[in-house]
C-alpha positions in Angstrom: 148.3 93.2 95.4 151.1 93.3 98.0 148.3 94.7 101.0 146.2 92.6 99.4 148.5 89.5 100.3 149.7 91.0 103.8 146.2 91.2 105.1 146.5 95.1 105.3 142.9 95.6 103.2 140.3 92.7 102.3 138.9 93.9 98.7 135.3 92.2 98.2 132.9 91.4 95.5 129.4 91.1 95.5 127.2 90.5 92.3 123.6 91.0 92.0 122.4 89.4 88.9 119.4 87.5 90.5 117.5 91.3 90.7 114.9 91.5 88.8 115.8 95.0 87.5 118.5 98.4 88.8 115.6 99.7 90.9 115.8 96.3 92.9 119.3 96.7 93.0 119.5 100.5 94.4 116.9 99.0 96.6 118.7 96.4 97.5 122.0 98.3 98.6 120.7 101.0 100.2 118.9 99.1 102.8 122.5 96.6 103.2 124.1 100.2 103.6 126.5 99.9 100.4 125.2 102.7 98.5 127.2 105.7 98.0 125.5 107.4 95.1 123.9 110.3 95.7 120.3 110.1 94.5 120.6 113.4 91.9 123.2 111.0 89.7 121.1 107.7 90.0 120.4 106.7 86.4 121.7 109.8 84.9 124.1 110.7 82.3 126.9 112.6 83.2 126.3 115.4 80.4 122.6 115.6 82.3 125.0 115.9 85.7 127.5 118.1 84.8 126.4 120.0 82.0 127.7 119.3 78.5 131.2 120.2 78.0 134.5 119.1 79.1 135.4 118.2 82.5 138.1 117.8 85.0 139.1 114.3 86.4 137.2 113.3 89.2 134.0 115.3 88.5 131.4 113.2 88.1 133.2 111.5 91.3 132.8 114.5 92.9 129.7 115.0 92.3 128.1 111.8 92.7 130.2 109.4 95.4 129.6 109.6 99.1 132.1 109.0 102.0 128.7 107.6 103.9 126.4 105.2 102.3 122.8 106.8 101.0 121.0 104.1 103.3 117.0 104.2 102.6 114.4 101.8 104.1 111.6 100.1 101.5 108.5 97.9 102.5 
């Protein structure tokens, strides 16, 4: 909260519940460039990602978030 009030990072929300379903969505933010999902983990559990068992922390993060956005263009 304290960077927050000093200006040093500028969090932001955006909500999306005019789409008419998640593929719109993933649509959606891929083409705005705010996707970081890889495409294997979209819509998947994470015993289907990581195999059943027990995991580490971090993971499914590891597995799944990217430092650049998944951009994709739709007609």
């Amino acid at each position: 909260m304290k960077r927050i009030a000093n200006g040093e990072i500028v969090p932001y929300i955006f909500h999306m519940s005019w789409t008419k379903n998640k593929d719109n969505k993933i649509k959606y933010f891929k083409q705005m460039g705010e996707w970081y999902v890889g495409d294997q983990c979209i819509q998947q559990t994470q015993d289907y990602i990581l195999g059943k068992g027990v995991h580490e922390a971090g993971e499914l993060v590891s597995a799944c978030c990217l430092a650049e956005p998944n951009i994709g263009m739709f007609l």
